[in-house]
MARKEDO-246648 format. One record per residue (C-alpha): residue in three letters; x negated, y, z negated. Coordinates in Angstrom, 2 decimals. Example, Ala and Ser with C-alpha at 12.3 -4.5 7.8 and 13.67 -1.06 7.14 Angstrom:
# residues 2
{ALA; {-12.30; -4.50; -7.80}}
{SER; {-13.67; -1.06; -7.14}}
***
This chain:
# residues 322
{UNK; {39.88; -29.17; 42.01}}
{UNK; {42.96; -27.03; 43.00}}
{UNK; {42.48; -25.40; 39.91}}
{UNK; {38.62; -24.24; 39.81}}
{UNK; {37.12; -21.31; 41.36}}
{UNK; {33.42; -23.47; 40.97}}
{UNK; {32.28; -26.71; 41.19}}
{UNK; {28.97; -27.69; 40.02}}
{UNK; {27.25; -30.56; 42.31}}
{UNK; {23.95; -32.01; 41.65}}
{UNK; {22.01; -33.30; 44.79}}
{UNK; {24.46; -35.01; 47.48}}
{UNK; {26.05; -37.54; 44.99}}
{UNK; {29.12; -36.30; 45.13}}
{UNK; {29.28; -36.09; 48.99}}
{UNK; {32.52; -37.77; 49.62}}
{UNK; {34.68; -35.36; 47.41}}
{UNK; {32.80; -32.37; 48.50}}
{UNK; {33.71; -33.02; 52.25}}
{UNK; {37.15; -33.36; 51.15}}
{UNK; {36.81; -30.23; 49.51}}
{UNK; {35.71; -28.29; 52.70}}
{UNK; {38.19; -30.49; 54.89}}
{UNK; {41.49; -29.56; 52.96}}
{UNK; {39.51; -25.76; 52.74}}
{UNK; {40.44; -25.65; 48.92}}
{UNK; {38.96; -22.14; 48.06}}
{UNK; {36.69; -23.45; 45.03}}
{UNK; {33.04; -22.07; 46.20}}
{UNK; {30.26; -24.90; 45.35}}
{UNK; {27.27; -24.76; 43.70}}
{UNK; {24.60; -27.73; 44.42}}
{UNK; {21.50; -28.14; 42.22}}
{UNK; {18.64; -30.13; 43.37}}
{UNK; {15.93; -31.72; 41.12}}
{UNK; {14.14; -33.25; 43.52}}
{UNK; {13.38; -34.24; 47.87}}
{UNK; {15.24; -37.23; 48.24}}
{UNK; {12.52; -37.82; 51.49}}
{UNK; {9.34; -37.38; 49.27}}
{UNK; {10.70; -39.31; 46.23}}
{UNK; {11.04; -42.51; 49.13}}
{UNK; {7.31; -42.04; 50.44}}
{UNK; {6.16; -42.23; 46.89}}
{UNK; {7.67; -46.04; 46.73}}
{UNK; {5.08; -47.10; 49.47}}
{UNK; {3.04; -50.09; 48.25}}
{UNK; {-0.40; -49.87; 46.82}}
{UNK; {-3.82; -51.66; 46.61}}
{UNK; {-5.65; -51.38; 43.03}}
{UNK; {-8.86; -53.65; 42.67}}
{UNK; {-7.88; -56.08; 44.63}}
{UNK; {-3.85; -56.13; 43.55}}
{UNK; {-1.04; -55.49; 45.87}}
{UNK; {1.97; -53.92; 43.78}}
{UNK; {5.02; -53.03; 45.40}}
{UNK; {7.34; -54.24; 47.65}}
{UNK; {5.54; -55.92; 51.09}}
{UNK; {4.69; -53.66; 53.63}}
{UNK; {7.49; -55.37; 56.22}}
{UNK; {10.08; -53.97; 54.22}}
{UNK; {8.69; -50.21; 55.15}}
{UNK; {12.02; -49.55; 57.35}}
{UNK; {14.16; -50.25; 55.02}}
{UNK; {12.54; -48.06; 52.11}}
{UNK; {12.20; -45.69; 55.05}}
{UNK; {16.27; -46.29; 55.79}}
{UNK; {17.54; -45.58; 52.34}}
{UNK; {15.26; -42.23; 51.47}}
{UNK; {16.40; -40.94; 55.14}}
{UNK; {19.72; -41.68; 54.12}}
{UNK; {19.46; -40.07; 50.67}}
{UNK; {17.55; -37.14; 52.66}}
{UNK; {20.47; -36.62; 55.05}}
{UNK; {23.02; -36.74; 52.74}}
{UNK; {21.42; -33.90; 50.55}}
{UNK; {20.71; -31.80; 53.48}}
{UNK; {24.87; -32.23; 54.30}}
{UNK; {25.69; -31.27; 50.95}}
{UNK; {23.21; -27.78; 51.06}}
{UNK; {25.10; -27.36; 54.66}}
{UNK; {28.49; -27.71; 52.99}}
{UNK; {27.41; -25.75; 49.65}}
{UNK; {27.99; -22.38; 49.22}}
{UNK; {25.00; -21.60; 46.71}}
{UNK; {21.78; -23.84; 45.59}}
{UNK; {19.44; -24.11; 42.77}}
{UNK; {16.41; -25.80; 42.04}}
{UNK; {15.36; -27.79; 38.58}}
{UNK; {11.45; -26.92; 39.29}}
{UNK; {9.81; -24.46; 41.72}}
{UNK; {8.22; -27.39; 43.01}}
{UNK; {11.42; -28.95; 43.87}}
{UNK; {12.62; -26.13; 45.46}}
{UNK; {8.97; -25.81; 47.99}}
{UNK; {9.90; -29.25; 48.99}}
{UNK; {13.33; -29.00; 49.92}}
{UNK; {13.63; -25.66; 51.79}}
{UNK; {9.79; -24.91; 52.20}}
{UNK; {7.56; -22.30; 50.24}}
{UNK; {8.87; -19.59; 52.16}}
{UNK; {12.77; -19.53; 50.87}}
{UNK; {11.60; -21.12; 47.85}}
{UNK; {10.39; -17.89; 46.78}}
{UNK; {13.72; -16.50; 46.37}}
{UNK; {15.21; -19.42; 45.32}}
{UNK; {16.99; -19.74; 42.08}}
{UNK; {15.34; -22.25; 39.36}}
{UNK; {16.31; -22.83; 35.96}}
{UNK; {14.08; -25.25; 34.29}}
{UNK; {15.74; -28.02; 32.06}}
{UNK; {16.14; -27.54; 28.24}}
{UNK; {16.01; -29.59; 25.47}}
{UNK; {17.13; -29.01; 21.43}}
{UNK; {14.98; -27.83; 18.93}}
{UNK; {13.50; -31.10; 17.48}}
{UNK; {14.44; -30.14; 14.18}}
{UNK; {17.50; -32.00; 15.18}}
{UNK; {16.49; -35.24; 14.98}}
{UNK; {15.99; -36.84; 12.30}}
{UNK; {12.17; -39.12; 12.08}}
{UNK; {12.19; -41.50; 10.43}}
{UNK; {8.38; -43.33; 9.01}}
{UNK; {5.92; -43.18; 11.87}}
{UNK; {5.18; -46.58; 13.16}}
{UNK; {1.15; -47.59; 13.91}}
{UNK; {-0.61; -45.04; 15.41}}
{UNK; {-2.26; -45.40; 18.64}}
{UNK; {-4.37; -43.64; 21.03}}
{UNK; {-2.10; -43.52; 24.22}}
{UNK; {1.52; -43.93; 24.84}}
{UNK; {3.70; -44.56; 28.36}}
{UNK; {7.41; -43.89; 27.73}}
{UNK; {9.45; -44.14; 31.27}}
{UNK; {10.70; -46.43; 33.70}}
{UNK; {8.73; -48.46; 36.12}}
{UNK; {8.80; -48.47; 39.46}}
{UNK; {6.37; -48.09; 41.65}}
{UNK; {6.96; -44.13; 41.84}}
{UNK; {6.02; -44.22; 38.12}}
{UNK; {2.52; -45.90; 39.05}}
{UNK; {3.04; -47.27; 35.57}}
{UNK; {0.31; -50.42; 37.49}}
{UNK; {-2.21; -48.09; 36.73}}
{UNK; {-1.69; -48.41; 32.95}}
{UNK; {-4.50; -51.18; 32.39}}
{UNK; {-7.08; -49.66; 34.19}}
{UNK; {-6.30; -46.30; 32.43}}
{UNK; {-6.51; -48.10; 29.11}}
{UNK; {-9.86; -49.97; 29.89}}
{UNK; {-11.94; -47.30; 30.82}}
{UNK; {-10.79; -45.49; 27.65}}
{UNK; {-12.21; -48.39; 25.49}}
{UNK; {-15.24; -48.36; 27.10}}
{UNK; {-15.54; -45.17; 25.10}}
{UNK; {-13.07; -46.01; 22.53}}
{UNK; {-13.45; -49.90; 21.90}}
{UNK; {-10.44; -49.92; 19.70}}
{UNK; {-8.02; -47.66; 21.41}}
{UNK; {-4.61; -48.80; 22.10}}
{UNK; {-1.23; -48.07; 24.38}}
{UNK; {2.03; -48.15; 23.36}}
{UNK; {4.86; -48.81; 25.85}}
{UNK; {7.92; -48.11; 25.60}}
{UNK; {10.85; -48.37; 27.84}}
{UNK; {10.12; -52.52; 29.01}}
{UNK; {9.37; -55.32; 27.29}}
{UNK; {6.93; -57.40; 28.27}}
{UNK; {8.67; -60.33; 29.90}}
{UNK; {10.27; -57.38; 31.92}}
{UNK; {7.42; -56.39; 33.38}}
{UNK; {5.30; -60.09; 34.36}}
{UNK; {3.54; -57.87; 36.81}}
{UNK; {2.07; -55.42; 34.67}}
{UNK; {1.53; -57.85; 31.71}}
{UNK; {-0.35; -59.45; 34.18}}
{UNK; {-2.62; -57.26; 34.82}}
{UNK; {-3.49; -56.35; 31.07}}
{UNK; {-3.97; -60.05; 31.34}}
{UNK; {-6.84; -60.06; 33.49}}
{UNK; {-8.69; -57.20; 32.31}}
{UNK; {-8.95; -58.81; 28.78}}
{UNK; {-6.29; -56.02; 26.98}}
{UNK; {-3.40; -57.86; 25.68}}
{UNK; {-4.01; -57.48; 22.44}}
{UNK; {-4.35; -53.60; 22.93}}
{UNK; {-0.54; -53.35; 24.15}}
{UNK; {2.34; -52.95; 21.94}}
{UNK; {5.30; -53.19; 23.92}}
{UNK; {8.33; -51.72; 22.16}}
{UNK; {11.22; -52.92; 24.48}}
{UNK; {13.91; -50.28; 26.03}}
{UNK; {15.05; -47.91; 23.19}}
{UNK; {17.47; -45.15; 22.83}}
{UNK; {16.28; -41.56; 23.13}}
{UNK; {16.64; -40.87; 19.88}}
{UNK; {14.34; -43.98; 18.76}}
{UNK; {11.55; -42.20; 21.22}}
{UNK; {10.17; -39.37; 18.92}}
{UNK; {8.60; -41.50; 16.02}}
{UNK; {6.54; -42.31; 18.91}}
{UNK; {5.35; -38.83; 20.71}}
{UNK; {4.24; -38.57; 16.68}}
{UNK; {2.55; -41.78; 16.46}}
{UNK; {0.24; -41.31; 19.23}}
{UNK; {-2.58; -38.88; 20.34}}
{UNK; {-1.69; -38.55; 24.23}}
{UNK; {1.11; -39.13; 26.67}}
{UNK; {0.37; -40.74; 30.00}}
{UNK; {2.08; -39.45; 32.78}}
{UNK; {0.23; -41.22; 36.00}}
{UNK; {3.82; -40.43; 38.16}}
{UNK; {3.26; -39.93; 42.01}}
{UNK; {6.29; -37.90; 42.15}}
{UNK; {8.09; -36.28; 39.86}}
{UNK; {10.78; -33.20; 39.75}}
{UNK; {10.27; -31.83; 36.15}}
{UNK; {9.85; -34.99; 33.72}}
{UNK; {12.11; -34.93; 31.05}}
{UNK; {9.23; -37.59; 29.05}}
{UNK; {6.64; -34.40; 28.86}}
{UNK; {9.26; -32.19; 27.53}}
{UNK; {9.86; -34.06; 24.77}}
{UNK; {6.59; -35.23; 24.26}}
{UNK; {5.19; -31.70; 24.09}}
{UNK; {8.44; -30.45; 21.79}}
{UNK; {6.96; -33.24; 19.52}}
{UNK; {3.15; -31.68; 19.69}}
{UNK; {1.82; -34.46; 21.63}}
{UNK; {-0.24; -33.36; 24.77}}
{UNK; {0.12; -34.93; 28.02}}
{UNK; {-2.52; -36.15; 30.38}}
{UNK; {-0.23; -35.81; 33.56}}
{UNK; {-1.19; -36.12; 37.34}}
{UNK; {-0.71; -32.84; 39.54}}
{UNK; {2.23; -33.66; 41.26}}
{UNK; {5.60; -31.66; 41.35}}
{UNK; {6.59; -29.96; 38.76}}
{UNK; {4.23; -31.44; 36.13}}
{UNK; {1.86; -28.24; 36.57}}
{UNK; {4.89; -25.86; 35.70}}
{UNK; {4.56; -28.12; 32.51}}
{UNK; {1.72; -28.79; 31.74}}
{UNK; {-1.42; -25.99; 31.56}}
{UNK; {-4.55; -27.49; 32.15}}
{UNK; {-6.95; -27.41; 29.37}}
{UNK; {-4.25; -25.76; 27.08}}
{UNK; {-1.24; -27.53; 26.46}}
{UNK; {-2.87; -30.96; 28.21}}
{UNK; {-4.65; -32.13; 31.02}}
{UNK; {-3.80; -32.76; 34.77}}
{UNK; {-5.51; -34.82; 36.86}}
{UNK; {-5.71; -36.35; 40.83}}
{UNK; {-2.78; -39.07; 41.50}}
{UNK; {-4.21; -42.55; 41.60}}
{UNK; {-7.65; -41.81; 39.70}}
{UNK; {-6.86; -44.03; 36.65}}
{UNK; {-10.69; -42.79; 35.68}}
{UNK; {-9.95; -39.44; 35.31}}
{UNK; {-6.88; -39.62; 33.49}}
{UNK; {-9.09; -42.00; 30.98}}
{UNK; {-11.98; -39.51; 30.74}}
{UNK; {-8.93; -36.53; 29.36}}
{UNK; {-7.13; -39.19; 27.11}}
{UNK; {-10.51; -39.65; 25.75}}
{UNK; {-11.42; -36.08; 25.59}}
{UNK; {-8.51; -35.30; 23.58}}
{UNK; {-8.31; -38.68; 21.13}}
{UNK; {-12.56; -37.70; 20.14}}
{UNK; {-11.81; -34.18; 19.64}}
{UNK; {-9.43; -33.51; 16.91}}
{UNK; {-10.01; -30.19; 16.99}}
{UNK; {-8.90; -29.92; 20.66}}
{UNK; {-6.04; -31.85; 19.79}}
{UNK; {-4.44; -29.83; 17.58}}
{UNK; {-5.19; -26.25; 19.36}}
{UNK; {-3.36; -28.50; 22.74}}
{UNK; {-0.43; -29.55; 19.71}}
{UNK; {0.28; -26.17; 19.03}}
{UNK; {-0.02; -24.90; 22.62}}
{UNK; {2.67; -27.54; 23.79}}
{UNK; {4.95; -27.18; 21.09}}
{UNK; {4.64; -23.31; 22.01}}
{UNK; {5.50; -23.80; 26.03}}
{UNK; {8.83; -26.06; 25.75}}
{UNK; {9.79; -23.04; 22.85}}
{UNK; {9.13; -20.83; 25.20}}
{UNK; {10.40; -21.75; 28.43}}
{UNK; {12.16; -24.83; 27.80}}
{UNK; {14.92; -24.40; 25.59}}
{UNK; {18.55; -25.07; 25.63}}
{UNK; {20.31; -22.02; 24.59}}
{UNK; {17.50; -20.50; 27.46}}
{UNK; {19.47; -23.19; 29.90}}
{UNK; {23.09; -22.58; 29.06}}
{UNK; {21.91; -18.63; 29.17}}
{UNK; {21.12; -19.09; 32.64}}
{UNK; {23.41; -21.54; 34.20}}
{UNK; {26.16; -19.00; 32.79}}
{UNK; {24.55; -15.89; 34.56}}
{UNK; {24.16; -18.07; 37.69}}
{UNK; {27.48; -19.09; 37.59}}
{UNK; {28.63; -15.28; 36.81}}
{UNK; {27.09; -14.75; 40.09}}
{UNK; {28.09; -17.28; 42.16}}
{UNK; {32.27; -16.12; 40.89}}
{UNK; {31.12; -12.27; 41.72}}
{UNK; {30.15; -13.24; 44.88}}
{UNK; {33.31; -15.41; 45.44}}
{UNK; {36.02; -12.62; 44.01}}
{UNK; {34.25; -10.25; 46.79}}
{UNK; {35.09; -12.61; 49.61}}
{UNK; {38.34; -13.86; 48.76}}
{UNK; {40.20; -10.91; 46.21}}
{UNK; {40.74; -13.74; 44.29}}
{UNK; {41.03; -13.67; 39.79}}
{UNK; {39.89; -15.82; 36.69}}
{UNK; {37.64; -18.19; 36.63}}
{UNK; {37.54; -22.12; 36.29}}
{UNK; {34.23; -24.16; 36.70}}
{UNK; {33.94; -27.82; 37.40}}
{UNK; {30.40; -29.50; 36.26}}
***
């Protein structure tokens, strides 16, 4: 790093060779970006009740869930002592981790994706009312999946979900649970898949589940709105910088697997609503969610961050470190 005027951190990862940094006082200033609060990502892992089922780890293990986010917590606050400049991927993100009063002048530079003309689709697989693409831990609430698809049948007998990122003998717990409720035959699990297999899907299906409990700014509703499908997305974090309620999608209450069934319905019997909410997602991620828009700002940050640096220290040139 002798060589770089910046480095580009994200979050605390890099902890150890940032201290090192600071402790052999190499003149490189340091940028940190955080996407999330390492503290409030660990509260959302607390176990849950749903009708009766427990899902999550047992309760006794609370001080060590407790243990690791603190740790994760302290080790981001170090690196934002030891940092010389921050940014945020989500206003959200940047409320929680230095509160709403510094967040206002905080900098954020929302994520970016490529145009989707890049990829090339290949023949759309079955279609089917809802889709889940993501991981699934208990953060993800992806347990709330069956309950979310049965009250949708009650309106839509025939409707269907398509997941995609587990198969099912990943997930026993969650099979399970479609199981009981009668709804295996309305699952089509599709296994883990590479992110370029994902967009045959956002085109295959009328509405993207996004039941998270904490989120910084989900990558999975980017590309499912750069696709034209609209999300149905709980109100947490940075999903409302996303998604605009009752134009590009719906957002509803965390944990109301009822409400999120009532929108998914909304938008599968209307397809006049669904196209105006296609065109209105498609529209956002153009709009504020582009790459070039991304590189464009990360290079102006950076621009800044080396002004500020020549200032201090006299110093020439430029290197950056990502």
């Amino acid at each position: 790093m002798r060589d770089r005027d910046l480095v580009h951190f994200h979050h605390g990862d890099a902890i150890a060779l940032l201290a090192l940094m600071r402790l052999r006082r190499l003149h490189a200033s340091v940028l940190v970006s955080f996407h999330v609060d390492s503290w409030l990502m660990g509260r959302s892992l607390r176990p849950q009740t749903i009708e009766g089922c427990r899902v999550g780890r047992p309760a006794t293990d609370w001080f060590q869930r407790n243990l690791v986010a603190g740790c994760h917590s302290l080790v981001d606050r170090l690196a934002r002592r030891l940092a010389d400049h921050e940014s945020f991927f989500s206003h959200s993100a940047a409320r929680d981790v230095v509160g709403t009063k510094r967040a206002a002048s905080a900098t954020v530079i929302y994520d970016g994706l490529p145009n989707i003309d890049e990829f090339t689709v290949s023949s759309l697989p079955e279609a089917t009312e809802l889709l889940y693409v993501g991981t699934f831990g208990l953060r993800k609430r992806a347990h709330l999946l069956p309950f979310v698809l049965r009250e949708t049948q009650r309106s839509l007998p025939g409707a269907r979900l398509r997941i995609v990122g587990a198969a099912r003998e990943d997930q026993r717990q969650l099979a399970s649970l479609f199981d009981s409720l009668g709804l295996e035959k309305s699952v089509i699990w599709e296994g883990r898949l590479r992110s370029d297999q994902i967009p045959v899907f956002y085109r295959a299906s009328q509405t993207l589940l996004v039941p998270s409990a904490y989120e910084g700014l989900p990558t999975v509703i980017l590309e499912a709105m750069r696709s034209g499908l609209p999300c149905v997305a709980t109100r947490v974090s940075g999903n409302p910088e996303v998604v605009e309620d009752g134009g590009n999608g719906f957002l509803v209450e965390l944990d109301r697997p009822n409400e999120m069934a009532a929108q998914a319905v909304a938008i599968a019997a209307n397809p006049e609503l669904r196209e105006r909410m296609s065109r209105a997602a498609r529209a956002t991620v153009a709009r504020k969610f582009g790459l070039t828009r991304l590189v464009d700002e990360h290079l102006e940050l950076y621009s800044r961050v080396l002004e500020t640096t020549r200032k201090s220290s006299g110093a020439g040139g430029a290197h950056i470190a990502c």
